[in-house]
C-alpha positions in Angstrom: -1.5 46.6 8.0 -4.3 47.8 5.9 -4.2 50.3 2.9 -7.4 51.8 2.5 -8.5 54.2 -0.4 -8.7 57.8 0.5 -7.7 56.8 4.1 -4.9 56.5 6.9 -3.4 53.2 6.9 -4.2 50.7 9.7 -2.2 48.1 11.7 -3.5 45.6 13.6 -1.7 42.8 15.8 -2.8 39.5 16.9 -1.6 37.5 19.4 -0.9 33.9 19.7 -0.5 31.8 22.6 1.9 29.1 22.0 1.2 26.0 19.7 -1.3 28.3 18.4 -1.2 28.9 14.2 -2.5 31.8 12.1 -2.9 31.4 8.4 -3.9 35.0 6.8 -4.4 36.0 2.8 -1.4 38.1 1.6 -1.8 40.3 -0.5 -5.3 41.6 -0.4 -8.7 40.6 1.5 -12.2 42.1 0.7 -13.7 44.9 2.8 -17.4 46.1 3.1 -17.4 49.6 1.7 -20.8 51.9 1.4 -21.8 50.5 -1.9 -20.1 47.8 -2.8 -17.4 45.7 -1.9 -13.5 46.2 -2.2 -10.2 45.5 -2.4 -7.7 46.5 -0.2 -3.8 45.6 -0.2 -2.3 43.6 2.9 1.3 44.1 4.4 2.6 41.7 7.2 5.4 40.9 9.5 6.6 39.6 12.6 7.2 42.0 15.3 10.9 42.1 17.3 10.5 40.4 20.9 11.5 42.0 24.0 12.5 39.1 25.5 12.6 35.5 24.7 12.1 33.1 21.8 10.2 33.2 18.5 10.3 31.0 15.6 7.9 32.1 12.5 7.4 30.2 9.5 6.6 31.7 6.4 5.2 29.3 3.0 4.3 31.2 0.4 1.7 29.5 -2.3 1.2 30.7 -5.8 0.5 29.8 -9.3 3.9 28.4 -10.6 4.0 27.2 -14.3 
């Protein structure tokens, strides 16, 4: 999901076939605004499965001192 200023939230899902990966930024991305670019914040998940099998793998990189 999507926080934009001044603006309804949006979700957005992707879908994987199997063996397929998705690496995505987490926390925020850049977005083309009408002057300028900005930042917006990112919120993520796994969605519940209806039926059968999912295995998700979350690694989570910062900057550790």
């Amino acid at each position: 999901m999507t926080q934009r200023p001044r603006a309804q939230t949006v979700g957005e899902a992707i879908n994987l076939d199997q063996g397929e990966i998705l690496i995505f930024l987490n926390k925020h991305r850049p977005v083309e605004g009408e002057h300028d670019h900005y930042r917006v914040n990112i919120r993520h998940g796994v969605n519940p499965l209806r039926s059968g099998e999912r295995y998700a793998l979350g690694i989570i990189f910062h900057d550790a001192e």
